[in-house]
N, C-alpha and C positions, 0 to 999 in steps of 0.2 A: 469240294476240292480236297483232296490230299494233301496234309500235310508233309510233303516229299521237299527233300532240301537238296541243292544240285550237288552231283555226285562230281562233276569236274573241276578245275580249279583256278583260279585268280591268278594271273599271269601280271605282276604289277608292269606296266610300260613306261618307258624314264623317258618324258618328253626333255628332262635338261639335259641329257646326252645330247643331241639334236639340237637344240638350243646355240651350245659352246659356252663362253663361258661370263660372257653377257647378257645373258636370259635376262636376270632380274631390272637390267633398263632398258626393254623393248618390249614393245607392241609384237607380236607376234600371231601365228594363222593355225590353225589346228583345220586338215582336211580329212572329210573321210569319203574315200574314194570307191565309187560303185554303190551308195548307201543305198538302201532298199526299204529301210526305217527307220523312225527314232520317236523318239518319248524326250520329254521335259516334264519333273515333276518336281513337286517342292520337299524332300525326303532330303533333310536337313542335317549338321550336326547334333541337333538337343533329338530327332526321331531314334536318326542313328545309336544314340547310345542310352535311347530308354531301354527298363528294365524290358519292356515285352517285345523290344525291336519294331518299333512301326514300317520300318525300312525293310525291302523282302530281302537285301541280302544282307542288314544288319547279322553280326557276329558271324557271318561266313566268310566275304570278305575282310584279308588282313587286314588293313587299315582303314581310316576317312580319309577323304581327304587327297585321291591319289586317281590315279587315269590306269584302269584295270581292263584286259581282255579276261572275258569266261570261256572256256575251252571246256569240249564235252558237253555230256548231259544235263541238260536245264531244267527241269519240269516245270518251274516255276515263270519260265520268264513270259508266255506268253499270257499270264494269271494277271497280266494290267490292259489296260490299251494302248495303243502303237497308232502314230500317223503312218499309214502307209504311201509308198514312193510307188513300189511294185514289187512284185512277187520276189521272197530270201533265192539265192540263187546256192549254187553249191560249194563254192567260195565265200558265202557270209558267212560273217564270222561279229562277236557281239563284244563291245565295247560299252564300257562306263566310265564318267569321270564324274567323280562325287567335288562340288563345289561346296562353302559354307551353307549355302540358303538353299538351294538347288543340285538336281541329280539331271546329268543328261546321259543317254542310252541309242548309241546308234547298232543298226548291223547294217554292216558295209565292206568290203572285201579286202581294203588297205584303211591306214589312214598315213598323212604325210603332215609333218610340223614343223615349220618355215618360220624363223623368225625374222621379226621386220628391221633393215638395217637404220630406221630412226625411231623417234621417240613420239 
């Protein structure tokens, strides 16, 4: 494989706009709608910021930590395994939200984020 780093760019998504302005004491629903695949891997904070980047998008992505669209050219993304749903359609579009311990990775055509009005 090639060393090739994607040439498109990180689009951060502010789920707390969405939210209002009680995020922080609610349960709330992250969908992603039309998904066609996703990955669950454990690409961590301590991978993210080793020196060699265990993470594939370590030091491409601004931040950790954060709920990012990749827009453009990937070369890399398909360089893991993917549980497939069914075939990317031409509407997919790829999504990441780096947690503490965990990295999740959908492509799915929207996503919508609902927060719950209790606790």
């Amino acid at each position: 494989m090639r060393d090739e780093k994607p040439s498109g760019i990180f689009k951060a998504l502010n789920l707390f706009s969405k939210a209002g302005p009680r995020f922080d004491e609610a349960w709330s629903t992250l969908s992603f709608i039309g998904c066609t695949r996703w990955r669950w891997d454990e690409t961590n904070d301590h991978k993210w910021y080793e020196v060699d980047g265990h993470g594939r998008y370590s030091g491409i992505a601004p931040d950790w930590g954060k709920f990012y669209e990749l827009i453009g050219h990937d070369p890399i993304r398909d360089a893991v395994p993917w549980e497939t749903i069914r075939a990317d359609t031409a509407n997919s579009r790829h999504f990441l939200y780096y947690f503490r311990d965990e990295t999740l990775e959908f492509m799915a055509e929207e996503w919508s984020f609902i927060p719950s009005p209790t606790v």
